[in-house]
N, C-alpha and C positions, 0 to 999 in steps of 0.2 A: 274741326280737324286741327290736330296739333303737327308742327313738322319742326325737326330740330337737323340741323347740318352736322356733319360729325368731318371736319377738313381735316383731322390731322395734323395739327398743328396746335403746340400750347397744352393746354388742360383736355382739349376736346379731341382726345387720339382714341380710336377704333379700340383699342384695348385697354384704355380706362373702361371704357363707356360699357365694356363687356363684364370685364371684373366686378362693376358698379351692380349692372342687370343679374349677373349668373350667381352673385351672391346674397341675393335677395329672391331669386324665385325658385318653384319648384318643377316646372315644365321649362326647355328652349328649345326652340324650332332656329338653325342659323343654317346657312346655306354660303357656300366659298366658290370660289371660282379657282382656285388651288390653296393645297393644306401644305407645310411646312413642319417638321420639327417646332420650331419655335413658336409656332402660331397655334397650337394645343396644349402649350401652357398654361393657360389661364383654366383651362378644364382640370387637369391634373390639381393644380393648388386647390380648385374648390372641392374636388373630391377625395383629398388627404387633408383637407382643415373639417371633415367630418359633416356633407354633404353626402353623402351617399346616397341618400335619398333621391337627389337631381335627379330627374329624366332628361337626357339631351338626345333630340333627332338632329341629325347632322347632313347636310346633302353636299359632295364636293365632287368639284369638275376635276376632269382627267384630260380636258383638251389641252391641246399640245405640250402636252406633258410637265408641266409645271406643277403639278403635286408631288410630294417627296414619296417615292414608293419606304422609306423609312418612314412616313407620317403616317400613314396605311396601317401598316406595319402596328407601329405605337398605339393608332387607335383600337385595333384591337384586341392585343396584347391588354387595354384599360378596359374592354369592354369586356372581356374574361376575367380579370381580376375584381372589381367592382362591379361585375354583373348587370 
């Protein structure tokens, strides 16, 4: 078993670590506990640098409402345009 810490601090921030993974594979399964505008950036840049191919499942919490009903929004506004 391999296990790697992702604190958030330095080099090893949650959205390096994403950029690194989603631009190298062809399947992601990532799952949020709330979605942001900002925080489906890194989707967008890999599927306008000509990714398209990407399959992403996506699972994201709606509990107490800290997902951005604009992040919603955005995602599937991407999910219509890039299919």
């Amino acid at each position: 078993m391999h296990l790697d810490v992702i604190d958030n601090s330095g080099a090893t921030s949650m959205i390096a670590e994403l950029r690194k993974e989603i631009g190298t594979c062809r399947n992601a399964r990532l799952a949020t506990a709330s979605l942001t505008r900002g925080g489906i950036g890194f989707i967008e840049e890999a599927l306008r640098e000509g990714r398209r191919s990407l399959h992403i499942q996506l699972l994201v919490g709606l509990y107490n409402g800290h997902t951005e009903a604009a992040a919603l929004r955005r995602l599937l506004r991407m999910q219509k345009h890039f299919g």
